[in-house]
Structures are given as C-alpha cells and as structure tokens.
LUMTI-951134 format. One record per residue (C-alpha): x, y, z; residue in one letter. Coordinates in steps of 0.001 Angstrom, whole numbers, plus 524288, in hexadecimal, padded with zeros to 5 digits. Layout:
BEGIN
XYZA...
***
This chain:
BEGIN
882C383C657F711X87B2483717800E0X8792E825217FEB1X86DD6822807FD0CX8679B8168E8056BX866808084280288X85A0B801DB807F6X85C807F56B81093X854017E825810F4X84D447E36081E1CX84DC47D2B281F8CX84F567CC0A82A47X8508D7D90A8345EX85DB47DF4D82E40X85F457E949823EDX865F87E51A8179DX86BB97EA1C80C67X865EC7E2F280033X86F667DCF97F6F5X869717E3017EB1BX8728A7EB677E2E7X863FA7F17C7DE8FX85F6B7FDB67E434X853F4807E77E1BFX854BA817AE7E5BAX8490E81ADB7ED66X84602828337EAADX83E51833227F182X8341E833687E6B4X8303B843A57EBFAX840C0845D47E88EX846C683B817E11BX850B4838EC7ED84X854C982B627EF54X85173827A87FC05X857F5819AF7FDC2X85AE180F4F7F452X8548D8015E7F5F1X858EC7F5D57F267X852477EDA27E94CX8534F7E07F7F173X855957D3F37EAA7X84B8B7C7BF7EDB0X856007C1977F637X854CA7CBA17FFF2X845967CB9D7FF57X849737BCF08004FX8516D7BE2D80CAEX8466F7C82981274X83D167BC6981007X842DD7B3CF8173BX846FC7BB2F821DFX837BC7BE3482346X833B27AE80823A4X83E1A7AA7882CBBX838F87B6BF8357FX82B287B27E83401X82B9C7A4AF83BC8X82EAF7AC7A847BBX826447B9C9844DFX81A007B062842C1X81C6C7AA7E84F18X81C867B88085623X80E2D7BC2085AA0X806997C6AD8545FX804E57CE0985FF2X814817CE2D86012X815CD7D0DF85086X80D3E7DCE185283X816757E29385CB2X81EB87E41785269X815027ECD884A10X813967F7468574DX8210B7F8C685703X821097FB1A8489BX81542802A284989X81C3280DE48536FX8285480EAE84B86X81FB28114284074X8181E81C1484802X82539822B784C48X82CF6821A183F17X8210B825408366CX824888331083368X831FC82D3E82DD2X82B9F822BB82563X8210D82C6A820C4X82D448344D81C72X83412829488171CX827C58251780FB4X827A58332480931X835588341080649X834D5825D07FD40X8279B825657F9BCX82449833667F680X8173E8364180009X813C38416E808D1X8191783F19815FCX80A9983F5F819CCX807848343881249X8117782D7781600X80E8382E3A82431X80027828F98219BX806D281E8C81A98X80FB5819AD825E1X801FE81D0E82F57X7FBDF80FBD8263DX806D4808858285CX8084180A2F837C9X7F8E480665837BDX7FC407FA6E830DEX8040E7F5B783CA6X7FB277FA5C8452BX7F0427F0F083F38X7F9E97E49F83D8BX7FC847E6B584C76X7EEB27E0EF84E25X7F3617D3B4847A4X7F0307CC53853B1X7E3047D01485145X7E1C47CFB18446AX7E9267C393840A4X7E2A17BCAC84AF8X7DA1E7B0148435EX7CCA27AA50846BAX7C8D679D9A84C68X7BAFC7955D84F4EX7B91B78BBA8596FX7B17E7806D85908X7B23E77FB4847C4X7AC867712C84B7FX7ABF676A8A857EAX7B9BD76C4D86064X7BF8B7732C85584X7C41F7808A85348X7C9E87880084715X7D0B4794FC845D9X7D7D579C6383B34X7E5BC7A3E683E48X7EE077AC8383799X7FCC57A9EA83629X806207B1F082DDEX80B4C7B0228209BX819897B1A98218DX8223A7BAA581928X819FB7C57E8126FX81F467D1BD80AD5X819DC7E00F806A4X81E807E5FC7F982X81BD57F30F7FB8CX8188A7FEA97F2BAX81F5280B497F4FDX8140A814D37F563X811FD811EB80492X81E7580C408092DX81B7680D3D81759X80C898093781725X80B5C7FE0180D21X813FE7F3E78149AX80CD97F77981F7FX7FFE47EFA5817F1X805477E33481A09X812AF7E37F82224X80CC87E47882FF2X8039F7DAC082E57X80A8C7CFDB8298BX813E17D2588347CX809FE7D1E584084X803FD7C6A4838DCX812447C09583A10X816607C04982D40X824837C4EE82A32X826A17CF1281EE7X82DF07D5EF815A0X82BF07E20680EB8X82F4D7E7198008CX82E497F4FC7FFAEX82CD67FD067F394X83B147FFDF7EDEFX8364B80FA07EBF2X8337F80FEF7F96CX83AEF80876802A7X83F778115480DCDX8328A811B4815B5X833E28026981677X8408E8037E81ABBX83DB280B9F827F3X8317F80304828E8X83BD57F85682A90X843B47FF02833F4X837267FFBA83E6DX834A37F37183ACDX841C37EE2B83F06X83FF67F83984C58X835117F02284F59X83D627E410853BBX8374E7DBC084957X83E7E7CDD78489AX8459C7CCCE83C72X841507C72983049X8327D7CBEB83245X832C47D8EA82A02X83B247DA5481EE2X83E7B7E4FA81550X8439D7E3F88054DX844687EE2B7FCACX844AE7EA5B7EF65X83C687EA6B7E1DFX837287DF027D937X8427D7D5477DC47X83FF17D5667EAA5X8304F7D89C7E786X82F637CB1D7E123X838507C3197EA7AX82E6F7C7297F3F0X824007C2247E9F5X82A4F7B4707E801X82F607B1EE7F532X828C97A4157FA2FX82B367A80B809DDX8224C7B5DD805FFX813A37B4188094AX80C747BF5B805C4X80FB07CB3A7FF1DX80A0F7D87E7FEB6X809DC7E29C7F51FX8065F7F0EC7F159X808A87F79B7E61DX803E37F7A67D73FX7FB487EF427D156X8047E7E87A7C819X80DD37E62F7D23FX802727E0177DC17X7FFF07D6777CFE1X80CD27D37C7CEDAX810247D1547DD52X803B67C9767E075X803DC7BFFA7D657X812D07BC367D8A3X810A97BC717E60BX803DC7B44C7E60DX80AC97AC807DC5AX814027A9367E5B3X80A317A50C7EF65X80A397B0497F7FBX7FF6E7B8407FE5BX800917C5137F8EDX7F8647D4357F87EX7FC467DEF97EEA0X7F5FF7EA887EF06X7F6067F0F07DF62X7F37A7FD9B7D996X7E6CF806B07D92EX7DF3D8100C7D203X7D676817547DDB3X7CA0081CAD7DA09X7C397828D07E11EX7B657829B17DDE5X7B0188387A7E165X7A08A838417E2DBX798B3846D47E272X7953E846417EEFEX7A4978453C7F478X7AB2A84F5C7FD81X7B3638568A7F2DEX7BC8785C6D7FBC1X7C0A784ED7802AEX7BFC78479B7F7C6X7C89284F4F7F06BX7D47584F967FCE3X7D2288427A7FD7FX7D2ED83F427EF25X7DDB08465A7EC8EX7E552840A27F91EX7E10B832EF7F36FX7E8DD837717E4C4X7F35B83E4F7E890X7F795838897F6C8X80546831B27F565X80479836397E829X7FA7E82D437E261X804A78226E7E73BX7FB70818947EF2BX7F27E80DB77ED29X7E659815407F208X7E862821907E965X7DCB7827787E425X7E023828367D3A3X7D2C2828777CF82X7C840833CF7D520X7BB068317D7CDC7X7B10683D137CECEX7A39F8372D7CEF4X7973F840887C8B1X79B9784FD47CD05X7A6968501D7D34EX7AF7C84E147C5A1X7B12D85CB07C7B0X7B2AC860A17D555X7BA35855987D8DBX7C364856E97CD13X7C721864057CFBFX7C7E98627F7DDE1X7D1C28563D7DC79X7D93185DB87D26AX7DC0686A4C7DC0EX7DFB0861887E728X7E88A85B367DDD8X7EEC1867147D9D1X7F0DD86A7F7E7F8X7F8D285E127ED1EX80583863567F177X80F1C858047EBF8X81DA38572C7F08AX82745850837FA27X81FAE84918803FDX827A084D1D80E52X823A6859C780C72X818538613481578X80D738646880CFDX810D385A478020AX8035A853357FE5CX8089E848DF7F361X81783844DC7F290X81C2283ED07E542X81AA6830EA7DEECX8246A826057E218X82C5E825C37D71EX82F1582E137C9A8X82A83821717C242X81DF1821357CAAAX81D52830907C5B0X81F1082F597B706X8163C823997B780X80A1382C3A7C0A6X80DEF8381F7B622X80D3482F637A93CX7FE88829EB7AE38X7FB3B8395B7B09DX7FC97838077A095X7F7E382CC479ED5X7E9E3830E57A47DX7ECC383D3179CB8X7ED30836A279065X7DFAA82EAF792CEX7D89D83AEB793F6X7D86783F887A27BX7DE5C84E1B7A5F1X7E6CA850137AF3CX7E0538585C7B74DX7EAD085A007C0B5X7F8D08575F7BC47X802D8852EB7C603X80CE18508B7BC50X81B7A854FA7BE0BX819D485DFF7C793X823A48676E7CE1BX825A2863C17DC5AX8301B86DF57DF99X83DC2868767E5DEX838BD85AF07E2C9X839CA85BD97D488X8413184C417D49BX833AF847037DA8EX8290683D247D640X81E8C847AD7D75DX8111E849877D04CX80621850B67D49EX7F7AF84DD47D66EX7F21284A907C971X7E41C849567C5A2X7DFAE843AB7B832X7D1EE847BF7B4A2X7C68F840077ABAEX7D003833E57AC31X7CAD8828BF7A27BX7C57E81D617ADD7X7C873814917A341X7D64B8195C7A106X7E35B813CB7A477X7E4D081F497ACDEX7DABB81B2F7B61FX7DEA980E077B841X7EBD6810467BA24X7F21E80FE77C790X7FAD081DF17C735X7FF3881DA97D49CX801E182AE17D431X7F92783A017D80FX7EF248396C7CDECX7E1178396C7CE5BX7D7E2834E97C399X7CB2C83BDC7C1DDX7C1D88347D7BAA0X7B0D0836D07BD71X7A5F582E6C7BE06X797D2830C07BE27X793D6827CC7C85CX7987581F817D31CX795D0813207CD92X79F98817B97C17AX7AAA381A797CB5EX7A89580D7C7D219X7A8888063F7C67AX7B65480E537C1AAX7BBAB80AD07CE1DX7B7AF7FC2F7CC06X7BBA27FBB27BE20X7CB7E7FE8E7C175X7D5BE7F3D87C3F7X7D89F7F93D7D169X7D01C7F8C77DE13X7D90F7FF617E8ADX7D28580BB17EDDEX7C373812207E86FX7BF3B81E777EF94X7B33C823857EF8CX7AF538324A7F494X7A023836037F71EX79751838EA80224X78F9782F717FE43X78DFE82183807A1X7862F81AB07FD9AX790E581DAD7F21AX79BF481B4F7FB04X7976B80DDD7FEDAX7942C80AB77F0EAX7A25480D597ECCDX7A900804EE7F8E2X79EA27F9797F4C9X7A18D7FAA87E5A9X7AF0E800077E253X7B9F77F4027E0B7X7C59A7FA1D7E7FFX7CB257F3AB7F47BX7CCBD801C57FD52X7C13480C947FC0EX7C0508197D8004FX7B5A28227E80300X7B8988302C8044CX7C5DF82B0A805B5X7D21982C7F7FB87X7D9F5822C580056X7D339815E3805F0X7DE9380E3A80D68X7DAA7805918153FX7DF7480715823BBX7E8D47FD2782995X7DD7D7F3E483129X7D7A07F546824F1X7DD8C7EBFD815C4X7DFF17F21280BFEX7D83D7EEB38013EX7D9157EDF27F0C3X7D10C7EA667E740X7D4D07E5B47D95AX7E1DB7E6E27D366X7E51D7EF637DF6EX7E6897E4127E6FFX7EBCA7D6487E47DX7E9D27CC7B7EF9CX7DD957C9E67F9A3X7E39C7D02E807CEX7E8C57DE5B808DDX7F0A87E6BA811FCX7EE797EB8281E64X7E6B17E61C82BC0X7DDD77D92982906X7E2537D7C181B54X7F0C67D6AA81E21X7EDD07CD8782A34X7E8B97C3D481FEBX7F1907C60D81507X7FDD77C24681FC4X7F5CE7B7C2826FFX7F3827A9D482366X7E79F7A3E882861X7E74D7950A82F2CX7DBEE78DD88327BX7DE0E784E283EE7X7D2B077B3684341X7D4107747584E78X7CD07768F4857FEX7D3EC767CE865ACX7C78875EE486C1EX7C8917502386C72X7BB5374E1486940X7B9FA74D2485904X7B0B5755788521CX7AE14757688452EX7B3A4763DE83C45X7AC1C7632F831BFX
***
C-alpha cells in the first residue's frame, strides 16, 4: 500500500515538518481517496511563522513598490504556465469541474495583475500652500504582519483577495488554509518560493482552531481577513477586533433571484440554473432563492425544473461533467436533512437530488440539482444558508414585495434581478440592501479592480477584498505638515 503524504509548513523560506502528532485525511470528496494528510499545526509554529514575518518586514518595507511588484510578474507567469495543474489540483480536493476551477485560478492571476499597479494606487495626496509657506500631504505606509484564513470552497482564488496586496503594499504575510483543502496552497507556495522572494515575507500553516486562534491573539498580527460562514465571521472579528487588530470577514448568504414578466426566459433560466447548481451550490454568490414575480410562476418553474433535471453531475475531471459533488459527507447529510426540513414546512420538492446513483463513484459526496417549490418566505428554510444545489421557489405579486423579501433577510451578499425593463432594473440596484447586484446576471462578482462588497451579516468590517479596498485595508494613513520658509506665518 501506497503512504500516503504528510503536508509540510512554510516559515521563514524552508519547508518543515510540524511537530504535531495531529493529522487530518484530506479526501477526494467525488471518491472518498485520501489525497494527503495535513497536519493540524500547534500555535507555536503559527508563532514561529509570525515572527519570521516581522523580522522580514523591516527590510521588505524598506524595498520600493516598484521592486515588490516585480515579484508579483514573476508570480503572475508561473501562475499562467502551471494553471492547468492547479485547476486539476483544485478539482481533485475540492470537488469542482475542472472548468470551474480554471475560472477560479483566471480571478486569482487578475488579482496580481491589479496589485502590480500599487505604485499607482498606493500613491497618497498632498496640498501646497495649506497656509502661508506651508504644505501638507497624506502617505500610505504598511501595516506589518497580516494573515488570510481561508475557506476551502475556492482554495486557489480566495487568498488571492487579500495576499497580493498586502505584499506590494509591503506588508509581510502568512496564510491559513482550510484543513479540507490544503494542497492547492501548497503548490501556490512552491511558485511563490520560485519567485526568489526573501524569506520570512510569505508564510504557510496548515492547521484548525488551535492555530486559527493563535493567529487571532497574536500581538505582532495586524489585520486579519476572513471568509467563510457567518458564525465563524462573528467569531473571528470580534476576537480579532478585540485584540486590537484591523480585521474583514466575509459571512454567509442567502441570494435572491428575482424573475420579472418581461425577462428573457431562455437566458434567465441558463443563467439561473448556472447561479444554483455551479460548484454545487458551494459559493458565497449562489443563487438559493429564484422568486417569480406576476406570470412567470409557471413558465419559469417548469423551465428551471427541466434544466435541473438535465445537469450531468459526476467527477469534475471528467469531460462533459456540469456539477461535481459537495466537500464533505457531513456537508451532504447536512444539504440532504434541510431538503426535509423545507419538506416538512410545506414546500414540494419539485426536483429531488437526493441519494443519487453516480455510477463508479458510488463512495462520493454527490447530490443532484434540487428545486423546492411554494417554499414558506417566512420559513426556516428560506433563511437558512444550505450551501449546497438547491433552489427555492417562492412568488410574489409585485416588485416592491420581492424587494422588501430581499430586505427583510439577515443576509445582504448577492440580489439579482432579471427584466427588460431600465426603469425596474434601476429601482432594484437603488432599493435592494445587498452589497453585489446583478442584472441579468447569476453570479455578480465583482472583478479584481473592482471590492468586493457585503451588506449585513454577510459582512463584518468596513474595507473588503480586492483593488482599492484592499489598498486601504493594508495601508496606514499619515498626515505630514510642513513649513521650510524662514519667514513665520500663521496656520490657523
């Protein structure tokens, strides 16, 4: 029998073996193979990681941006030319079609491409001439040591949020990837470490709560950031904040689609159903709610239901595959036992995804499409986050009722609206509370030189991810006035 694979730790530049007798399978969730074990880190290694990354930072602060970013081109290529292998790798641990996975490491590589701008956009402002013979200007200098705990439904993209910024804004940082998912990291590492970067400036521990909150307490750790589900973002930002330290957790979400009369059936239904069912229900933009507005209950109902039927669900790696399976058979029985749940407050299951028979993967995490019909909008069911492939149909008569539904939930991640109309559309960006909207579109992410955005208890914290956002979130402003001329004048 083949041995199985013990992750290493990445401080200081070397690979090391953690000293933690403590060690989790990760398993192919489409086979039930264990890939690799990973440690579970203790918080003196996150410890030693730390302050590898502060002793690194006096020089790395020093280093000029336009240096620091030479850094991200090189990382940038090697991501280009190994992205087919990390889009494989990304499948393999995290369950995906390989498809999906290679859009997910295409957001990432345009996250390094944007923080490659930093000596543009970290540049500060100044005045002359604030009162006689004296001048004032505001710069940005970095933080220090900052850290991602990542979630492990896009191992190769999430990191990508923050990571690259903090590092051309000359911060030095360590990451904490998800224990399911830890491989894609790991390669991530290895072009990192191609790209000559001085030791001590990136940084790598695997681990679970132990190394989660020495990350959390750590005085030398400035800001933290965050994805994942909304308890755990409450949890994580008031330690964290507690601890004095700048932090941004992205939570859960329960992602309306609202359907007007007047939409394009045909596209809204592909796009819907791409929204559900794409890496099986398993991300933060995830359509989970489709509300049918005046006539289209009917034709939009039955239309989502055959397309749901139709969604060829297997092996990611596979051609032709069009869902893989959820992460883990907890994550299953949990999606499965909501299924009921919504069942027993009334809605039918329309389409049942439910145990299904995916032949020579019979070990999997699979479920299929699932669509509940005439769900209760005051039911548990739709308020609950399922994080799984299943759509909740509930109508409305009017617009106004949908908005307010959408305004009325605990979440305010994604709201989609589909019509033809300009004056509804811009009704529903100007009224619905959610931080990302779509029109005609399933899934809004923002692009890189774009934030990211969350409203509500999708979001805890005032700067997001990504371009502008992350600039400020690893920046520290400072305000210098100055008076050079010998002749006095008054400032105020």
């Amino acid at each position: 029998m083949e041995k199985v694979m013990t992750l290493p730790n990445y401080i200081n530049g070397q690979w090391c073996t953690s000293s933690t007798m403590e060690y989790l399978d990760v398993l192919n969730p489409a086979t039930a193979e264990i890939l690799v074990k990973v440690p579970l880190s203790p918080a003196c290694e996150v410890n030693e990681a730390v302050e590898a990354a502060a002793e690194a930072f006096v020089s790395w602060r020093r280093t000029p941006p336009t240096e620091r970013v030479q850094y991200l081109f090189k990382l940038k290529n090697l991501l280009e030319e190994n992205l087919e292998d990390l889009a494989r790798t990304i499948t393999l641990e995290c369950g995906k079609t390989l498809a999906e996975s290679q859009g997910e490491m295409q957001r990432a590589i345009e996250n390094v491409e944007v923080a490659c701008g930093i000596p543009m956009m970290m540049q500060g402002t100044n005045l002359e001439d604030i009162a006689r013979g004296i001048d004032e200007m505001m710069i940005r200098q970095p933080l220090g040591v900052a850290a991602v705990i990542a979630p492990f439904n896009f191992p190769g993209m999430i990191p990508f949020w923050f990571m690259p910024y903090a590092l051309a804004c000359g911060n030095t940082y360590i990451v904490k990837p998800s224990e399911k998912v830890p491989l894609t990291m790991q390669k991530i590492f290895q072009l990192l470490e191609k790209t000559g970067l001085p030791k001590g400036i990136v940084n790598l521990v695997n681990g679970a709560k132990e190394a989660v909150d020495a990350i959390l307490d750590h005085p030398k750790i400035r800001a933290i950031s965050f994805v994942g589900s909304t308890p755990v973002a409450k949890y994580i930002y008031s330690r964290a904040a507690a601890n004095g330290k700048r932090v941004q957790c992205q939570g859960g979400a329960k992602n309306p689609l609202i359907v007007l009369p007047d939409a394009d059936l045909e596209m809204t239904t592909r796009i819907a159903a791409d929204s559900a069912f794409g890496c099986a229900g398993q991300r933060c933009l995830a359509a989970s709610i489709a509300v049918t507005v005046g006539q289209t209950r009917h034709t939009f109902t039955e239309a989502i239901a055959e397309t749901a039927k139709k969604r060829v669900v297997g092996n990611g790696l596979e051609s032709g595959v069009e869902m893989g399976p959820v992460i883990t058979t907890q994550s299953k029985t949990r999606i499965e036992d909501l299924i009921q749940k919504g069942a027993d407050e009334g809605a039918t299951v329309l389409v049942d995804g439910r145990d299904p028979n995916i032949s020579g993967y019979e070990n999997g995490n699979f479920i299929r499409p699932t669509i509940l019909q005439n769900v209760d909008p005051a039911g548990e069911i739709a308020r609950t986050e399922i994080f799984g492939p299943v759509l909740s149909l509930i109508h409305l008569e009017t617009i106004e009722q949908a908005i307010a539904l959408i305004n009325s939930g605990q979440y305010g991640n994604m709201a989609c609206l589909f019509t033809t109309s300009g004056a509804a559309a811009r009704k529903f960006r100007y009224e619905a509370e959610a931080g990302n909207i779509g029109i005609n579109i399933g899934v809004a992410a923002p692009m890189a030189f774009f934030p990211f955005s969350g409203w509500k208890e999708s979001f805890f914290g005032d700067l997001h991810g990504q371009s502008n956002h992350a600039v400020e979130f690893f920046t520290q402003t400072k305000v210098v006035v100055e008076r050079w001329p010998k002749d006095w004048s008054r400032q105020f």
